[in-house]
mmCIF file of the N, C-alpha and C atoms, coordinates in Angstrom:
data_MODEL
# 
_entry.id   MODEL 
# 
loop_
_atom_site.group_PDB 
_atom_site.id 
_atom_site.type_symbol 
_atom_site.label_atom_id 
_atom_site.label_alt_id 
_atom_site.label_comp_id 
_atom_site.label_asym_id 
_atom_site.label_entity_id 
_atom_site.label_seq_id 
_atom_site.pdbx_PDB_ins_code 
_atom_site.Cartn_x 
_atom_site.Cartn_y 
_atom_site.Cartn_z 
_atom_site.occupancy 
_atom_site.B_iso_or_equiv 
_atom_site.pdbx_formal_charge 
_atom_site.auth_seq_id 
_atom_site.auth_comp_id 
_atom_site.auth_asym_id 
_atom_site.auth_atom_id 
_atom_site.pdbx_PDB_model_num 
ATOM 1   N N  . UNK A 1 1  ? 10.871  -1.755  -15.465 1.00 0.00 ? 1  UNK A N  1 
ATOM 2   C CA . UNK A 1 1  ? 10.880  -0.346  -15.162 1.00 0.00 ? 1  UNK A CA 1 
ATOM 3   C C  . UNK A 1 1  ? 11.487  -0.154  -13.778 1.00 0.00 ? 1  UNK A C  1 
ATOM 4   N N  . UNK A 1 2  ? 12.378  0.893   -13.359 1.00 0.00 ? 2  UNK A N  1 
ATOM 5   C CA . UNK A 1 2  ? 13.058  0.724   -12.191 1.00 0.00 ? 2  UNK A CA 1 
ATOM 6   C C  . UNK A 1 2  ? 11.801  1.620   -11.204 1.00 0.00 ? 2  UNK A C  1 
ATOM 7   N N  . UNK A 1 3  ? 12.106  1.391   -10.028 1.00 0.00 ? 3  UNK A N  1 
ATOM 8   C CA . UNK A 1 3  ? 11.226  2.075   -9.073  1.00 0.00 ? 3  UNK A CA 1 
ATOM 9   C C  . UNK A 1 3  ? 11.474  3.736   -9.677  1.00 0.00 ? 3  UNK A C  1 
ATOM 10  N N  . UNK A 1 4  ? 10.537  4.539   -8.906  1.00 0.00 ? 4  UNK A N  1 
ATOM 11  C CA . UNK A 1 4  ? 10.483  5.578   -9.296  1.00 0.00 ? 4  UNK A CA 1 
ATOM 12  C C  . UNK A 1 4  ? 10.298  6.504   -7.518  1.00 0.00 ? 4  UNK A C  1 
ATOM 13  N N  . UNK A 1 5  ? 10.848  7.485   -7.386  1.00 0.00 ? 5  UNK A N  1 
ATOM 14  C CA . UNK A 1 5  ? 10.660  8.087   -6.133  1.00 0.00 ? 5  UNK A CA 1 
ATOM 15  C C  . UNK A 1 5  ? 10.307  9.393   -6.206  1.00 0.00 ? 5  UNK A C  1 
ATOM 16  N N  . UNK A 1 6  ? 9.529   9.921   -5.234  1.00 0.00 ? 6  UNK A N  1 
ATOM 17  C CA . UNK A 1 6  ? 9.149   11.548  -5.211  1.00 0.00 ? 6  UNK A CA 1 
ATOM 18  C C  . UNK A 1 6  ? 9.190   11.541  -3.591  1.00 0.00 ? 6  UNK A C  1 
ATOM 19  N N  . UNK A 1 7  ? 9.644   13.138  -2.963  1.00 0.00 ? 7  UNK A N  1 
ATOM 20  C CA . UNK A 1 7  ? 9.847   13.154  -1.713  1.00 0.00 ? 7  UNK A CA 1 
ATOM 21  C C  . UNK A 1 7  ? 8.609   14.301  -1.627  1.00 0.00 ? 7  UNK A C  1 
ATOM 22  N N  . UNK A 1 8  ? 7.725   14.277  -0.394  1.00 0.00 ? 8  UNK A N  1 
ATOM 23  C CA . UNK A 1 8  ? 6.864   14.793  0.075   1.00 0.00 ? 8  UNK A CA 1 
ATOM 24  C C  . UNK A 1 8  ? 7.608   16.182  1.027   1.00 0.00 ? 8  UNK A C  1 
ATOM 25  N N  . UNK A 1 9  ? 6.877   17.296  0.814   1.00 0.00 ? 9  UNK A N  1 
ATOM 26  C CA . UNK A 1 9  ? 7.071   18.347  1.012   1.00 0.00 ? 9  UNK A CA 1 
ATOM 27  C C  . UNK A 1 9  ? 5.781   18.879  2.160   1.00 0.00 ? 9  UNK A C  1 
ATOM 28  N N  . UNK A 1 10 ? 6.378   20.193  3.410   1.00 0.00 ? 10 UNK A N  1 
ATOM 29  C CA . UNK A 1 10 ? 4.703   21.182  3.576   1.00 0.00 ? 10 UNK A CA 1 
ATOM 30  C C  . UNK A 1 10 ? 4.122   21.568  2.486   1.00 0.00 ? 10 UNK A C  1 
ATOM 31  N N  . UNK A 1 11 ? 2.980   22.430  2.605   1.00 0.00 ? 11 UNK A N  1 
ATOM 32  C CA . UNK A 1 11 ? 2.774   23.138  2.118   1.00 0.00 ? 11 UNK A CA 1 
ATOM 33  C C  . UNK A 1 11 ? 1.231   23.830  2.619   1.00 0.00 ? 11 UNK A C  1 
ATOM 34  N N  . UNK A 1 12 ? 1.455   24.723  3.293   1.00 0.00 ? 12 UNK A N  1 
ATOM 35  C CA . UNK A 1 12 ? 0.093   25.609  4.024   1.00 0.00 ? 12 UNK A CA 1 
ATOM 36  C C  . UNK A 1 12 ? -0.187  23.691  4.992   1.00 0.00 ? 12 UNK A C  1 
ATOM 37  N N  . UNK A 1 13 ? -1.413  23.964  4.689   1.00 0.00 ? 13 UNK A N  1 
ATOM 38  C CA . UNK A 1 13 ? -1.839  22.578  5.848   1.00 0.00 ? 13 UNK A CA 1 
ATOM 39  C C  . UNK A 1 13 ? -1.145  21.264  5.224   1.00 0.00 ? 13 UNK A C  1 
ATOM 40  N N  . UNK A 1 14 ? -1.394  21.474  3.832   1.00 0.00 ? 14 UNK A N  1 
ATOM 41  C CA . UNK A 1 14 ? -1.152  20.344  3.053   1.00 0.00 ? 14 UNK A CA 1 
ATOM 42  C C  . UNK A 1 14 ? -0.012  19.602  2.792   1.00 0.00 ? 14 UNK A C  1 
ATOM 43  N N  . UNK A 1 15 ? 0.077   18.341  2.607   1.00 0.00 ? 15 UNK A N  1 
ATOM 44  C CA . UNK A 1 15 ? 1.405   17.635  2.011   1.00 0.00 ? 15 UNK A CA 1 
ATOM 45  C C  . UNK A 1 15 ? 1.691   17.628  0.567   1.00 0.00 ? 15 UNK A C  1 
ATOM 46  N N  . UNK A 1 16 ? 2.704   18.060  -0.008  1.00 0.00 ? 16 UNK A N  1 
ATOM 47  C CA . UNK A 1 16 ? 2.385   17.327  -1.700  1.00 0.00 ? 16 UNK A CA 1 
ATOM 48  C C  . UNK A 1 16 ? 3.712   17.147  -2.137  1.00 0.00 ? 16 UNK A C  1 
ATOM 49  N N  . UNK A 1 17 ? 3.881   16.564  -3.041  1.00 0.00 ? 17 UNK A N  1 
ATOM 50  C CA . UNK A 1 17 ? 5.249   16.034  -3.981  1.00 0.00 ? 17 UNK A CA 1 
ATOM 51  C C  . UNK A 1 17 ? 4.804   15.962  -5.674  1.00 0.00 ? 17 UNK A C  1 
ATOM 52  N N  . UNK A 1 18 ? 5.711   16.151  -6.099  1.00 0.00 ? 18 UNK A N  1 
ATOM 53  C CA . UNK A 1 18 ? 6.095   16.392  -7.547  1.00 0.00 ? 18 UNK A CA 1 
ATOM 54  C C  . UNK A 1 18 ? 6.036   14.698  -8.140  1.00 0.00 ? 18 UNK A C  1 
ATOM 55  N N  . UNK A 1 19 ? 5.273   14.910  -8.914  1.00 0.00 ? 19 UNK A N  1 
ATOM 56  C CA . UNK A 1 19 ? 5.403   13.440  -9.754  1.00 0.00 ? 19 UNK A CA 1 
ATOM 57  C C  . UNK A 1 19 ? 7.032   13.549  -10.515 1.00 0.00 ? 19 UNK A C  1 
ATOM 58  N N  . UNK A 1 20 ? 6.911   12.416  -10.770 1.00 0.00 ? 20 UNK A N  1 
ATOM 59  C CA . UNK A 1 20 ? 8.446   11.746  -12.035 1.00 0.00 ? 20 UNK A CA 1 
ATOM 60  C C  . UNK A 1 20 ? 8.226   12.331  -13.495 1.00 0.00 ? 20 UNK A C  1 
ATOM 61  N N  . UNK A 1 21 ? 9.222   12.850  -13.859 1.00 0.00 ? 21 UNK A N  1 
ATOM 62  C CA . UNK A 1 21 ? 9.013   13.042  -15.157 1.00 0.00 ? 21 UNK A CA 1 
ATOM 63  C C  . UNK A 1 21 ? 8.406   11.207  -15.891 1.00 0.00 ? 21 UNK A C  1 
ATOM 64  N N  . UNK A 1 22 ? 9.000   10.500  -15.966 1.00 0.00 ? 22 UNK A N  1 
ATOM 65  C CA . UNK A 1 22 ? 8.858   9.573   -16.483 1.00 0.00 ? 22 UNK A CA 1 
ATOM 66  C C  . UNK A 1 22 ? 7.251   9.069   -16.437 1.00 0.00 ? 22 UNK A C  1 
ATOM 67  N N  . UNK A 1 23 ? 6.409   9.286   -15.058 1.00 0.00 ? 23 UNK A N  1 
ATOM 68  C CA . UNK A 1 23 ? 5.119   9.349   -14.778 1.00 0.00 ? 23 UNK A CA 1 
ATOM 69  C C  . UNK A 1 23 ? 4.417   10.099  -15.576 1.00 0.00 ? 23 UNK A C  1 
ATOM 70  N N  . UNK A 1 24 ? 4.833   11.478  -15.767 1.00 0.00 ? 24 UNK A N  1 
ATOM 71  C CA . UNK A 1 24 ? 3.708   12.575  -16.398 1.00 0.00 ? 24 UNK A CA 1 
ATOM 72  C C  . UNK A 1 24 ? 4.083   11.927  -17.599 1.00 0.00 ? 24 UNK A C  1 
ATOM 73  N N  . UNK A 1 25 ? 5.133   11.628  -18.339 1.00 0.00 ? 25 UNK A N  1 
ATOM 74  C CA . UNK A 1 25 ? 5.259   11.073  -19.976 1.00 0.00 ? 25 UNK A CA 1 
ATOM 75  C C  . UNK A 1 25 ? 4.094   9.732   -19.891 1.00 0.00 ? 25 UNK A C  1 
ATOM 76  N N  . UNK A 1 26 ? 4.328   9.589   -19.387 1.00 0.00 ? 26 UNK A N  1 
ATOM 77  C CA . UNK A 1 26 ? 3.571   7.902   -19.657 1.00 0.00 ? 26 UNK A CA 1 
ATOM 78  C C  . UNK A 1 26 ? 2.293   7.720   -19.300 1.00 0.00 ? 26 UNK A C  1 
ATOM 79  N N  . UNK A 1 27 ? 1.709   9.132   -18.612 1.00 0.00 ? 27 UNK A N  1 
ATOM 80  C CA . UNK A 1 27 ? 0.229   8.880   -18.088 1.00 0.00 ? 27 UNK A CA 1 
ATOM 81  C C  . UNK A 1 27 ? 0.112   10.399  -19.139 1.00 0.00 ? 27 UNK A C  1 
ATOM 82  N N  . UNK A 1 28 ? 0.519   10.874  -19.619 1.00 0.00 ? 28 UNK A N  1 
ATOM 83  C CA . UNK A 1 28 ? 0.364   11.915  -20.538 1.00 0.00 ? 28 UNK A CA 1 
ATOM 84  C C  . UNK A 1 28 ? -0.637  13.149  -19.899 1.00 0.00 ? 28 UNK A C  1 
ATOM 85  N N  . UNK A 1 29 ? 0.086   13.267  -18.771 1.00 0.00 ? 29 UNK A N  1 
ATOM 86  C CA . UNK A 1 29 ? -0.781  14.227  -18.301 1.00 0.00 ? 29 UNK A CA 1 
ATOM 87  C C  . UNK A 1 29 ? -0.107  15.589  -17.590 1.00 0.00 ? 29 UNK A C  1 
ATOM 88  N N  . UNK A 1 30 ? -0.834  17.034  -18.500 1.00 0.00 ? 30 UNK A N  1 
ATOM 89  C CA . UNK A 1 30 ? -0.320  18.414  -18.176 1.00 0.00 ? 30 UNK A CA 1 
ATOM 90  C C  . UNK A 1 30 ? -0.132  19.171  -16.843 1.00 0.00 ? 30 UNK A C  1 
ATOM 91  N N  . UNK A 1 31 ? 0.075   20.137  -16.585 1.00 0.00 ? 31 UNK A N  1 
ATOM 92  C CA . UNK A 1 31 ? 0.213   20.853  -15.385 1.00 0.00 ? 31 UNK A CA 1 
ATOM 93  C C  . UNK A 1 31 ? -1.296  21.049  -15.140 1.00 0.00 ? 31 UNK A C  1 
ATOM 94  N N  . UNK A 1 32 ? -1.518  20.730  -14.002 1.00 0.00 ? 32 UNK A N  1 
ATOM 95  C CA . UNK A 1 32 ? -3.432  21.373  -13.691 1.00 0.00 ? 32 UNK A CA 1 
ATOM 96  C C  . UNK A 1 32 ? -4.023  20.530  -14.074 1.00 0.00 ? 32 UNK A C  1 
ATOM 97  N N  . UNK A 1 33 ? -3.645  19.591  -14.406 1.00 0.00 ? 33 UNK A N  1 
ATOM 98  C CA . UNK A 1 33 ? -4.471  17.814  -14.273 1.00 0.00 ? 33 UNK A CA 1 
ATOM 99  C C  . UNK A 1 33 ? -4.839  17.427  -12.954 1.00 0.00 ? 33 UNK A C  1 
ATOM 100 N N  . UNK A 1 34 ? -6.398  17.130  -12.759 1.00 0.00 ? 34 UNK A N  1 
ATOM 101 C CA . UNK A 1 34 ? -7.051  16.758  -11.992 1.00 0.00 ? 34 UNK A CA 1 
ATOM 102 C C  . UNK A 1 34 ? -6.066  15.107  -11.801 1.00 0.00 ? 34 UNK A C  1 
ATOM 103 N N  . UNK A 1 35 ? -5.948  14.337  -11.074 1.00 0.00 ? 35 UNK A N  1 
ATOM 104 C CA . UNK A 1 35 ? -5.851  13.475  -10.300 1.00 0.00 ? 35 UNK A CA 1 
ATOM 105 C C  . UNK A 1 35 ? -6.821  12.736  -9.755  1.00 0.00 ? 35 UNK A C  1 
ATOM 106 N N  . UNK A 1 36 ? -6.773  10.904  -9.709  1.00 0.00 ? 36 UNK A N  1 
ATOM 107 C CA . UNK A 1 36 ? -7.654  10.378  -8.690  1.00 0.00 ? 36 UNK A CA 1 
ATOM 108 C C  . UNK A 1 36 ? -7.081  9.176   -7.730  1.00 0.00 ? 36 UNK A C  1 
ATOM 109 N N  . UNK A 1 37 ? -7.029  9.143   -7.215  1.00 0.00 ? 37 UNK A N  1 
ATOM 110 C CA . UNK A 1 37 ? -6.424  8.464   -6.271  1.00 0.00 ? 37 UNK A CA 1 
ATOM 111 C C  . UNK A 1 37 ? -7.091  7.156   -5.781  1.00 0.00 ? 37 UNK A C  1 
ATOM 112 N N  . UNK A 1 38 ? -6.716  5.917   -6.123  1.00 0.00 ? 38 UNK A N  1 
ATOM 113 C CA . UNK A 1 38 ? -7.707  5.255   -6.159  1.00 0.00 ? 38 UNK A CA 1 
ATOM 114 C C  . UNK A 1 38 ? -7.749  3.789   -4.960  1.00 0.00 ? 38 UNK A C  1 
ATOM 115 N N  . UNK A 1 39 ? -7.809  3.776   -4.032  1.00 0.00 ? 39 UNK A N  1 
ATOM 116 C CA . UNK A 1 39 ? -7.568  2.643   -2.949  1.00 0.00 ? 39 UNK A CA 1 
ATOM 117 C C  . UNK A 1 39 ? -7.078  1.074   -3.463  1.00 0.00 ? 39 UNK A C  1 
ATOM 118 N N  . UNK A 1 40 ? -6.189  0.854   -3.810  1.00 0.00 ? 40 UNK A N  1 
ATOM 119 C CA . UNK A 1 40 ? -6.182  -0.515  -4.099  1.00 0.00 ? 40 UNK A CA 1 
ATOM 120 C C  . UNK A 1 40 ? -6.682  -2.122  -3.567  1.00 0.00 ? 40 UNK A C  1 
ATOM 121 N N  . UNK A 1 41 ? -6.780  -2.138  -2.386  1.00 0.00 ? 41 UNK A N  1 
ATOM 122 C CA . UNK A 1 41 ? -7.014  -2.936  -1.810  1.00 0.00 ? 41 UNK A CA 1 
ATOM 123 C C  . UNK A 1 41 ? -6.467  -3.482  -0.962  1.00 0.00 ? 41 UNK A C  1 
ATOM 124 N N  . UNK A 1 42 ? -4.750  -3.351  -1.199  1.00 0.00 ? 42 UNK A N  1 
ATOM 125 C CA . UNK A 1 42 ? -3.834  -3.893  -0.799  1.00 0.00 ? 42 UNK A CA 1 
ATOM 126 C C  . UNK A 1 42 ? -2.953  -3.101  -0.078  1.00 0.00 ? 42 UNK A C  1 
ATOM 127 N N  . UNK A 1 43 ? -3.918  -1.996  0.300   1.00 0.00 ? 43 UNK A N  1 
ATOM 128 C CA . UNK A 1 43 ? -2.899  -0.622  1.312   1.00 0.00 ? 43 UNK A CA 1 
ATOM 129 C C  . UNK A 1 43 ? -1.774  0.476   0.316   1.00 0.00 ? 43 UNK A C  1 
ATOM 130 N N  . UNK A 1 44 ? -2.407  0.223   -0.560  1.00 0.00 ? 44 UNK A N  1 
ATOM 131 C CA . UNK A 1 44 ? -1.775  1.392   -1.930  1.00 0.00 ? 44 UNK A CA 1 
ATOM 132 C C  . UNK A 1 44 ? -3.189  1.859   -2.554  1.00 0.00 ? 44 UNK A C  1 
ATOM 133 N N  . UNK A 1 45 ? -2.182  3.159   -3.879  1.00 0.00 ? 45 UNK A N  1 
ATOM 134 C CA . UNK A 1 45 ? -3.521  3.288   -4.356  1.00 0.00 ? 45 UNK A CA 1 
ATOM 135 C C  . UNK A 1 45 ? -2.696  3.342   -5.748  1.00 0.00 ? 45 UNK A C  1 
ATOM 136 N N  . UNK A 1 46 ? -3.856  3.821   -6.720  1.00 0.00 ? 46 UNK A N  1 
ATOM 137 C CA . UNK A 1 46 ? -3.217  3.449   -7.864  1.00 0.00 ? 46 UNK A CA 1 
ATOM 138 C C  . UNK A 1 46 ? -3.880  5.122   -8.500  1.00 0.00 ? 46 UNK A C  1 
ATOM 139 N N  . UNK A 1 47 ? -2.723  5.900   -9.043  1.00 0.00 ? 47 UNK A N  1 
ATOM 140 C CA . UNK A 1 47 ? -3.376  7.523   -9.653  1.00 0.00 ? 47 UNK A CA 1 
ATOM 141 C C  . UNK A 1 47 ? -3.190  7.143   -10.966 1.00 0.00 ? 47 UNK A C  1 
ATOM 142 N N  . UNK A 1 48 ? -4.771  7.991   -11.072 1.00 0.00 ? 48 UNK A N  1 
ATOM 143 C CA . UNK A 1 48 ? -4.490  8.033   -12.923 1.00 0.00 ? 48 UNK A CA 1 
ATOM 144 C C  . UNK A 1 48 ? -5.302  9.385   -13.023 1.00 0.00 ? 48 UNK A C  1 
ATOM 145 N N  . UNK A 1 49 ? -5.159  9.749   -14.176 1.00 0.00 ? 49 UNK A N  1 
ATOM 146 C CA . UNK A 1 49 ? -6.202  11.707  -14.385 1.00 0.00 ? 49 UNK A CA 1 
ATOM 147 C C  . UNK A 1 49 ? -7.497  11.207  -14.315 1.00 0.00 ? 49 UNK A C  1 
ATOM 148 N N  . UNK A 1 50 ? -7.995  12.172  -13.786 1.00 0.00 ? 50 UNK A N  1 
ATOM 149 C CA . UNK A 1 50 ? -9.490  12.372  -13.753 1.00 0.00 ? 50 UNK A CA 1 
ATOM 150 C C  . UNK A 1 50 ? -10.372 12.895  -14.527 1.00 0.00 ? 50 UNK A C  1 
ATOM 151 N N  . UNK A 1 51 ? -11.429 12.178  -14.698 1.00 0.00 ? 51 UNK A N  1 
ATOM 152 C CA . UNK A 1 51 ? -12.352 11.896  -16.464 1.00 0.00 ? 51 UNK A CA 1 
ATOM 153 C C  . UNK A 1 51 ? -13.823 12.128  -15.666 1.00 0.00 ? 51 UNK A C  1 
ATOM 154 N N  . UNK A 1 52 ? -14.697 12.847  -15.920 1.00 0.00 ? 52 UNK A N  1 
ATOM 155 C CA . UNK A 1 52 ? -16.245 12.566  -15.868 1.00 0.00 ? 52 UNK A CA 1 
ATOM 156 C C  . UNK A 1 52 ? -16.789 11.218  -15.820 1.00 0.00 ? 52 UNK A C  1 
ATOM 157 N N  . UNK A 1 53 ? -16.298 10.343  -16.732 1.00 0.00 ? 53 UNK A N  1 
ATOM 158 C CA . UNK A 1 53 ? -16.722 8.935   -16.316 1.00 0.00 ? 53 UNK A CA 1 
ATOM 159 C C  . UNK A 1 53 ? -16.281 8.579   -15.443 1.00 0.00 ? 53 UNK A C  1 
ATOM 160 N N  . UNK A 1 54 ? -14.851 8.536   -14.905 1.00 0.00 ? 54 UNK A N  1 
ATOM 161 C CA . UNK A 1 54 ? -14.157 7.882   -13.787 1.00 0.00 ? 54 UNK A CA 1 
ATOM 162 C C  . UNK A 1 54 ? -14.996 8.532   -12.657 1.00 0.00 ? 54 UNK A C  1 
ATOM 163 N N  . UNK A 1 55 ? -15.285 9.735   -12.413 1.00 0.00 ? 55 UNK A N  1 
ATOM 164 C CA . UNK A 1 55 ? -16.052 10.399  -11.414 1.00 0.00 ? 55 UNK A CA 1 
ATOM 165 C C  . UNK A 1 55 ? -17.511 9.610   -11.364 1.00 0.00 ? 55 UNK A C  1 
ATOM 166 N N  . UNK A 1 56 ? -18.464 9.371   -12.251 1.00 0.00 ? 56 UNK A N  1 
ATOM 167 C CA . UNK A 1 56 ? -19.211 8.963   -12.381 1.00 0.00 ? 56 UNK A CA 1 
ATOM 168 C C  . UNK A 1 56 ? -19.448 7.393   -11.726 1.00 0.00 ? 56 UNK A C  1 
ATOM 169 N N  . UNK A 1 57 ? -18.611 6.606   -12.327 1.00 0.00 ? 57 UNK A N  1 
ATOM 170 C CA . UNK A 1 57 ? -18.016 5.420   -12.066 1.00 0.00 ? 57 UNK A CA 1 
ATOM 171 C C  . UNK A 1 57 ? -17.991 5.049   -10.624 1.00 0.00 ? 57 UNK A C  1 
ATOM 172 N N  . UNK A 1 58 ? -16.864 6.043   -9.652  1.00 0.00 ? 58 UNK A N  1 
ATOM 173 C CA . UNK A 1 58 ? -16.651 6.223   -8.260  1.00 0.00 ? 58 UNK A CA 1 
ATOM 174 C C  . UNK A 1 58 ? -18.103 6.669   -7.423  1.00 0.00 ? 58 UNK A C  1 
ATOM 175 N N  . UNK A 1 59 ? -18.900 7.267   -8.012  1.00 0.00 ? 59 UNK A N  1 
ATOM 176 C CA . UNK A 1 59 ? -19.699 7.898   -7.118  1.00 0.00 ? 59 UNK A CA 1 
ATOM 177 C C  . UNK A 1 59 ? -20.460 6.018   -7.109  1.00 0.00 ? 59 UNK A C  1 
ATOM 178 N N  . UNK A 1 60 ? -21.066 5.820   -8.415  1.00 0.00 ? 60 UNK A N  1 
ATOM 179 C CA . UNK A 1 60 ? -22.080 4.430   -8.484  1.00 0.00 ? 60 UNK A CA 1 
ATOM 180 C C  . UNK A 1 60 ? -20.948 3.574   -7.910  1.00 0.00 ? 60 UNK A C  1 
ATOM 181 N N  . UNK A 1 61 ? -19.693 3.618   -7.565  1.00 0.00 ? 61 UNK A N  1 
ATOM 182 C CA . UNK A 1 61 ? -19.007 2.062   -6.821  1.00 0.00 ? 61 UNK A CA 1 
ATOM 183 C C  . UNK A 1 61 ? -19.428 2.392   -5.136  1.00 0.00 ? 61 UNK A C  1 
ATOM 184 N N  . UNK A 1 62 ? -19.689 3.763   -4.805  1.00 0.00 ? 62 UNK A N  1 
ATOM 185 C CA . UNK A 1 62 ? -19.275 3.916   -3.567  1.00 0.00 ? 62 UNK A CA 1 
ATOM 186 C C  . UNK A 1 62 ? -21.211 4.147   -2.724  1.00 0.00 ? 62 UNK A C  1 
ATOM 187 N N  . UNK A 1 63 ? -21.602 3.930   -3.877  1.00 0.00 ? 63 UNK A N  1 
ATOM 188 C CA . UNK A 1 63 ? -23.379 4.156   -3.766  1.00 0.00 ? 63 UNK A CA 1 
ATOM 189 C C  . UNK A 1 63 ? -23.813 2.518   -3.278  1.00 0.00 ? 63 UNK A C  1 
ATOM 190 N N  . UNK A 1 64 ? -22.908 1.504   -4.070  1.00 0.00 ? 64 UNK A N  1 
ATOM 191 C CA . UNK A 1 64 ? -23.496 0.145   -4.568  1.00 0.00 ? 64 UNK A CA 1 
ATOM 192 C C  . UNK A 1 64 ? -22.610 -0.489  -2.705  1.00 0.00 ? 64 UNK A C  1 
ATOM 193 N N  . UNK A 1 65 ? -21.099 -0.134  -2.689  1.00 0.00 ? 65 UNK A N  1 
ATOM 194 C CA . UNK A 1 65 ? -20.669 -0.457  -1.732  1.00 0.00 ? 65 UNK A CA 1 
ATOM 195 C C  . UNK A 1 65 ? -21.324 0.153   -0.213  1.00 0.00 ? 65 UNK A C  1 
ATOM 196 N N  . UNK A 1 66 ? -21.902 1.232   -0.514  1.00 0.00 ? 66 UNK A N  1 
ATOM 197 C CA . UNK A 1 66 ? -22.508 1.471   1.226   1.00 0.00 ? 66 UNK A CA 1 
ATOM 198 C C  . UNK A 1 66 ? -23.690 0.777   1.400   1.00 0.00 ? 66 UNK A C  1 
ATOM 199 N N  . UNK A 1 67 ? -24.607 0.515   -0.060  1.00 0.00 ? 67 UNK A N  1 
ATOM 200 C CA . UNK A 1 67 ? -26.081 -0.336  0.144   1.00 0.00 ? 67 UNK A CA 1 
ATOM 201 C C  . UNK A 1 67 ? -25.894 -1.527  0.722   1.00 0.00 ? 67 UNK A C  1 
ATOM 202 N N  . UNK A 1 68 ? -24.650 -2.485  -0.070  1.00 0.00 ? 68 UNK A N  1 
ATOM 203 C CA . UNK A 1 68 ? -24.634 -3.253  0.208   1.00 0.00 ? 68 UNK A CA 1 
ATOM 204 C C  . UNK A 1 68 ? -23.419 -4.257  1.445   1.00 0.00 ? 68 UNK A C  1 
ATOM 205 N N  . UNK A 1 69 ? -23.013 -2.845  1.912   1.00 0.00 ? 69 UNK A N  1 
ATOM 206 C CA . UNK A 1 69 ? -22.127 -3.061  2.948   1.00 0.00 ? 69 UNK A CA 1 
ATOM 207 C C  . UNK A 1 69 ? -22.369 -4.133  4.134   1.00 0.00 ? 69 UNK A C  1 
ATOM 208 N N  . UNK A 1 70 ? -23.251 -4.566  4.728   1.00 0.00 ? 70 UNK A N  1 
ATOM 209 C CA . UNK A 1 70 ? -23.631 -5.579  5.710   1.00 0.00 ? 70 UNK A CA 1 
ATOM 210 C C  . UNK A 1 70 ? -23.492 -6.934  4.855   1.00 0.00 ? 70 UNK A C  1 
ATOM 211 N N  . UNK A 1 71 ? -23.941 -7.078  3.551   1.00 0.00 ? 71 UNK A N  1 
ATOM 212 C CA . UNK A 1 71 ? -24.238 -8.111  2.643   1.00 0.00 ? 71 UNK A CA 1 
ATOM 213 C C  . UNK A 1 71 ? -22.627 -8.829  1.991   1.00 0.00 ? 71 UNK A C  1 
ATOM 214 N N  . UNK A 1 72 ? -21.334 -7.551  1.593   1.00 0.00 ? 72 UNK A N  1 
ATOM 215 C CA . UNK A 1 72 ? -20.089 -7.704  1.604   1.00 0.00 ? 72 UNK A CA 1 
ATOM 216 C C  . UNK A 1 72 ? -19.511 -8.273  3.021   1.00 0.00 ? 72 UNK A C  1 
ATOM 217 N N  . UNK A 1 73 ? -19.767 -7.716  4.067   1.00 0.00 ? 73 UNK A N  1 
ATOM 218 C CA . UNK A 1 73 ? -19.122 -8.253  5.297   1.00 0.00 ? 73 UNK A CA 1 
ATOM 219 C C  . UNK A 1 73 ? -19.380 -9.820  5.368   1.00 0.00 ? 73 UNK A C  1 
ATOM 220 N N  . UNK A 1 74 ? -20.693 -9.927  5.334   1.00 0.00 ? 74 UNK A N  1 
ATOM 221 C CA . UNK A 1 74 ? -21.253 -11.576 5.296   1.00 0.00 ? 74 UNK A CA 1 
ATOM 222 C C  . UNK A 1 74 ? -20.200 -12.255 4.354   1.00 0.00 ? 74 UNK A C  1 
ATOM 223 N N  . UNK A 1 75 ? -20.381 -11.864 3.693   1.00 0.00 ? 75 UNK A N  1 
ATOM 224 C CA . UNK A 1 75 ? -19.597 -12.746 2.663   1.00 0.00 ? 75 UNK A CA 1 
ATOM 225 C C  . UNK A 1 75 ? -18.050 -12.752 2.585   1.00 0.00 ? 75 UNK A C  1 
ATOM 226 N N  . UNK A 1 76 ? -17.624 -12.080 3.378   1.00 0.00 ? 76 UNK A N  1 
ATOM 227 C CA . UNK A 1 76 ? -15.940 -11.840 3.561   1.00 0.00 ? 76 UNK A CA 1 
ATOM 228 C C  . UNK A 1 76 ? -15.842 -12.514 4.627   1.00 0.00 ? 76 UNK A C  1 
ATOM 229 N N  . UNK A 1 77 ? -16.386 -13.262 6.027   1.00 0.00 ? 77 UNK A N  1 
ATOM 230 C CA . UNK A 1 77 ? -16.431 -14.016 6.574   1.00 0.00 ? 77 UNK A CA 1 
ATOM 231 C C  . UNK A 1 77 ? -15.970 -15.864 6.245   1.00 0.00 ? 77 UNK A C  1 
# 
């Protein structure tokens, strides 16, 4: 698949850019599709539409990661 580019625009406070046609075909998603933006790990993120489970999902990853945040550091050492 060749790279794909979108150029970032103002807008009021905000920044935004237009996805690829080729993106909205392939993630099959309409005008007024929620979005999630998701941290990769690796200094990217990875978007896909946004689902009640995926919301669900994020809240319990980000519940489990602050409990056990001192316990991750240890171990990334």
């Amino acid at each position: 698949m060749p790279t794909l580019f979108s150029t970032t625009r103002s807008q009021g406070a905000s920044i935004v850019t237009t996805l690829p046609a080729e993106v909205v075909r392939r993630l099959g998603i309409p005008a007024g599709q929620r979005l999630a933006w998701i941290e990769d790990g690796l200094g990217g993120f990875r978007v896909v539409p946004h689902s009640e489970e995926l919301g669900e999902a994020s809240e319990a990853h980000e519940a489990i990661m602050a409990e056990y945040d001192g316990v991750f550091r240890e171990l990334a050492k």
